[in-house]
C-alpha positions, 0 to 999 in steps of 0.5 A, a space after each residue: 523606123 522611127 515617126 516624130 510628129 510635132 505640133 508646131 504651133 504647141 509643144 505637144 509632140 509623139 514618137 511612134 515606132 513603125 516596125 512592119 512597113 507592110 502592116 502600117 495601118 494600126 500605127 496610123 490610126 493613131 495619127 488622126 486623133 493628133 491635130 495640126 499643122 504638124 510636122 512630121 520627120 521620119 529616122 530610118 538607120 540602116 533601112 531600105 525603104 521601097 517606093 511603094 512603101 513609102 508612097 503607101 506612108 506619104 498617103 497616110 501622112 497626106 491625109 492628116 495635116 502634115 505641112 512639112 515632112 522629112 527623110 533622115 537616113 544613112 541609107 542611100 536607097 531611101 534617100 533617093 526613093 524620098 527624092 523621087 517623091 518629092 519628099 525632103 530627104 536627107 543623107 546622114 550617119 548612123 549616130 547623128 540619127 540616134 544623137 536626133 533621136 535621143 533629143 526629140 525623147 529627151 524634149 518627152 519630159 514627163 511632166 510638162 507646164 504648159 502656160 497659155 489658152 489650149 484652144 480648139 483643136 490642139 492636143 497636149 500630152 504628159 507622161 507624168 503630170 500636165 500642169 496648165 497656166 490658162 483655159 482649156 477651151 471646148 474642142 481642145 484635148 489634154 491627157 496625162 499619164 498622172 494628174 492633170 492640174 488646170 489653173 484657169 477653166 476646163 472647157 475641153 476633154 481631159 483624160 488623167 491616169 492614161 496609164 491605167 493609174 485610178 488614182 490619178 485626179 484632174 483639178 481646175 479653178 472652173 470645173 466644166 468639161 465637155 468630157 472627163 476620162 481617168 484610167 478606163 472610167 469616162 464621165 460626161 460633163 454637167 450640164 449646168 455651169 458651175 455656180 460657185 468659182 471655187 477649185 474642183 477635183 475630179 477622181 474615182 471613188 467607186 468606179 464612178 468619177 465625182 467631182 468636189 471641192 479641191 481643198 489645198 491643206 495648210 501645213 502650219 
């Protein structure tokens, strides 16, 4: 079974695979930290989901905020179990749900231009580079699994080199975050503003995240 979650009102969006229906748990905990309004569709082929199974998801999924959430399935059972809860399900072949899938992966590009206020509460996520054209407001919280590049003020978390990569940098034009994370060293943001509105760069030099100016070379 396969989960995507979209952000509506963002692109941010996040595939999970939930192979053990009886041990969701681990996979769930994962869910609260993605902010919404979401919207949530749920791709089995060739899987009889029980009721109690998927009432168990339907009540993780109530937890968090989900406005809208549905079945696809070439399995008539789980069409049925989701109708009886309520839960807009759907009925189509086994290719269609893998020609869905591969259209959600596909729109998982790796590296992604955001252009825009990320604001409080929203999430964005790169599997390659997050270039943002626009303030990252307090509350809200950008990730990469390489550079993070913001073209207007960090306010918010950002956390760079998720895939453990300690040579990734976070770069913007207005450097004060709440809180700075690239690879598994974590730095808090300083407590005074910065005084000169110049570009900054943070990266990991000795185990410990230091911030200077990003100085952009010209090659004459």
């Amino acid at each position: 079974m396969e989960i995507v979650l979209k952000n509506i009102k963002s692109k941010y969006l996040e595939i999970f695979s939930l192979i053990d229906l009886d041990n969701i748990h681990e996979t769930f905990k994962k869910f609260p930290s993605i902010k919404g309004p979401l919207e949530a569709k749920i791709f089995a082929v060739n899987e009889s989901i029980s009721f109690h199974q998927l009432s168990k998801i339907k009540k993780y999924f109530d937890k968090i905020a989900v406005c809208s959430l549905c079945i696809y399935s070439n399995n008539r059972d789980t069409i049925i179990t989701g109708k009886s809860l309520k839960i807009g399900s759907a009925f189509i072949k086994e290719q269609e749900i893998k020609n869905r899938l591969l259209l959600f992966n596909s729109k998982k590009k790796d590296d992604i231009l955001h252009k825009g206020t990320v604001r409080s509460g929203e999430r964005i996520s790169s599997n390659g580079n997050l270039c943002i054209i626009g303030d990252v407001n307090p509350g809200a919280i950008v990730s990469a699994k390489k550079n993070i590049y913001v073209w207007g003020k960090l306010l918010g978390m950002a956390f760079a080199g998720k895939s453990g990569n300690k040579n990734a940098s976070i770069a913007s034009l207005y450097l004060n975050p709440l809180q700075l994370r690239i690879a598994d060293v974590i730095a808090i943001g300083p407590k005074d503003k910065p005084k000169n509105y110049y570009p900054e760069i943070a990266l990991i030099e000795k185990q410990t995240i230091i911030i200077k100016p990003h100085i952009i070379e010209s090659k004459n």
